[in-house]
C-alpha positions, 0 to 999 in steps of 0.5 A: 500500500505504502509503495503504490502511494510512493509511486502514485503521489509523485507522478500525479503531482509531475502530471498536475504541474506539467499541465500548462496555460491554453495553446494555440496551434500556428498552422490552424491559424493559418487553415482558418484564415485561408478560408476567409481569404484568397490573398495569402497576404491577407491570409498572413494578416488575419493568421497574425491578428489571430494570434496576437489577440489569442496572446492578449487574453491569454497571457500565458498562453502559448503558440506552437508552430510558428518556426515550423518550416512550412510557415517559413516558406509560407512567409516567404511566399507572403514577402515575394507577393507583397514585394511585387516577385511573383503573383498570389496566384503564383504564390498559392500554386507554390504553397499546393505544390511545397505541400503536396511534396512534403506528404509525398515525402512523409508516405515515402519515409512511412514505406521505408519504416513500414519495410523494416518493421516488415522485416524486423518481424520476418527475421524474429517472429516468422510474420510477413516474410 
């Protein structure tokens, strides 16, 4: 009894401090505002507008995702078509493309761990060989 209150005690108190204040998630912003908006910069202004008021009412409040690859690119998109390089729509047949390779790329690398966990089970239990 006295070990399960020495086991149990602890991990219940890590869990309560681990929880933290609200999130939000960047990418979601995002998601949100492209159905809003046609424009990708206006998209990038509702996106940071969101964002900013999420961080004014929840001042401990935390947004993930910002520095993620995706929204880098996607920045740099907004730069080109606010600077006049390329078009919006230019700019948005990009961003389809930049994604639809990276879930091109994310299948491929689930083929690969799908083939050695095939073989893994080949060679020890005899499955899927």
């Amino acid at each position: 009894m006295k070990l399960i209150k020495f086991l149990f005690l602890p991990s219940f108190l890590i869990f309560l401090s681990s929880c933290g204040g609200p999130s939000m998630n960047a990418h979601n912003a995002y998601n949100d505002c492209s159905y809003k908006f046609d424009n990708i910069v206006k998209v990038d202004q509702c996106a940071k507008g969101m964002m900013q008021t999420f961080l004014r009412q929840n001042p401990n409040g935390v947004i993930y995702g910002r520095g993620s690859d995706e929204l880098q690119f996607y920045q740099g998109l907004v730069y080109k078509v606010q600077s006049k390089q390329i078009s919006n729509s230019d700019a948005l047949n990009r961003y389809a493309n930049y994604k639809q390779q990276k879930e091109q790329a994310a299948k491929a690398e689930a083929r690969k761990i799908g083939e050695a966990a095939d073989g893994l089970n080949c060679l020890f239990f005899g499955v899927a060989c």
